[in-house]
N, C-alpha and C positions, 0 to 999 in steps of 0.2 A: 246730265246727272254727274255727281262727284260721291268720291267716297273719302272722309276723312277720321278723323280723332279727334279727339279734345283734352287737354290737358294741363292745369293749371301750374302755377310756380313749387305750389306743396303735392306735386306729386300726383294730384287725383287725377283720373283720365276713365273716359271714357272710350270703348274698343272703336265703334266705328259712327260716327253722324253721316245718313243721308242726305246732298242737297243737291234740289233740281232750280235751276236757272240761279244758285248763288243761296237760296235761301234754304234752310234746314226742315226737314220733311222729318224725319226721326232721326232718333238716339237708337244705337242696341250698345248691350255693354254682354258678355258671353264668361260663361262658367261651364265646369265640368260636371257639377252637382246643384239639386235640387235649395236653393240657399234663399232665403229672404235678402230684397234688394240692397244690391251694394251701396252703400254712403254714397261713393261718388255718382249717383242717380238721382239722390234728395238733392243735395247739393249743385249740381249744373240746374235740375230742373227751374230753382230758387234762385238762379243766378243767369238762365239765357231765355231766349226765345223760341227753345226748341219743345215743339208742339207735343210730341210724344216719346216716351221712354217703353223702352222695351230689356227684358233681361231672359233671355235664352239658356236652355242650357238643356241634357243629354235623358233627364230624367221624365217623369209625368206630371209632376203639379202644372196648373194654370190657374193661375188668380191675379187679381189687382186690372188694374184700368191705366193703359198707357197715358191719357190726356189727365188726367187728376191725382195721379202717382206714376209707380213703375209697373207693368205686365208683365209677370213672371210666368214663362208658358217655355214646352219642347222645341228645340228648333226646328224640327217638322214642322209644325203646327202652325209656325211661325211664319214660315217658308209658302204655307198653303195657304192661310188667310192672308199673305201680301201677295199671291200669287205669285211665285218666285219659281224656278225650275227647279 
């Protein structure tokens, strides 16, 4: 497993992509507040091969669909439906 980022020449980035054996499993990108997905989550999704987008962050909403947009959910929540410690 690796843990990386992603970042394009203007700027946009992404916080962390997960890949196992080289290839990319998810995207998370992490906020403080409860926010509708960051641009740079439309934009990689439209532009790589990465399966699922995920946007984390301290509050309670959960909505949206990692594989078909971005998943805006608490990083608890986050933490326990990927089984994380």
């Amino acid at each position: 497993m690796e843990l990386r980022f992603i970042r394009d020449t203007d700027r946009r980035e992404i916080d962390f992509v997960v890949l196992r054996d080289g290839i990319p499993e998810f995207a998370v990108e992490c906020k403080t507040g409860e926010r509708e997905p960051a641009p740079a989550c439309r934009y990689f999704r439209e532009r790589t091969d990465i399966p699922a987008f995920y946007q984390v962050h301290c509050g309670e909403k959960d909505y949206g669909n990692p594989r078909s947009g971005t998943r805006v959910l608490p990083f608890a929540r986050f933490c326990t439906e990927l089984n994380l410690p």
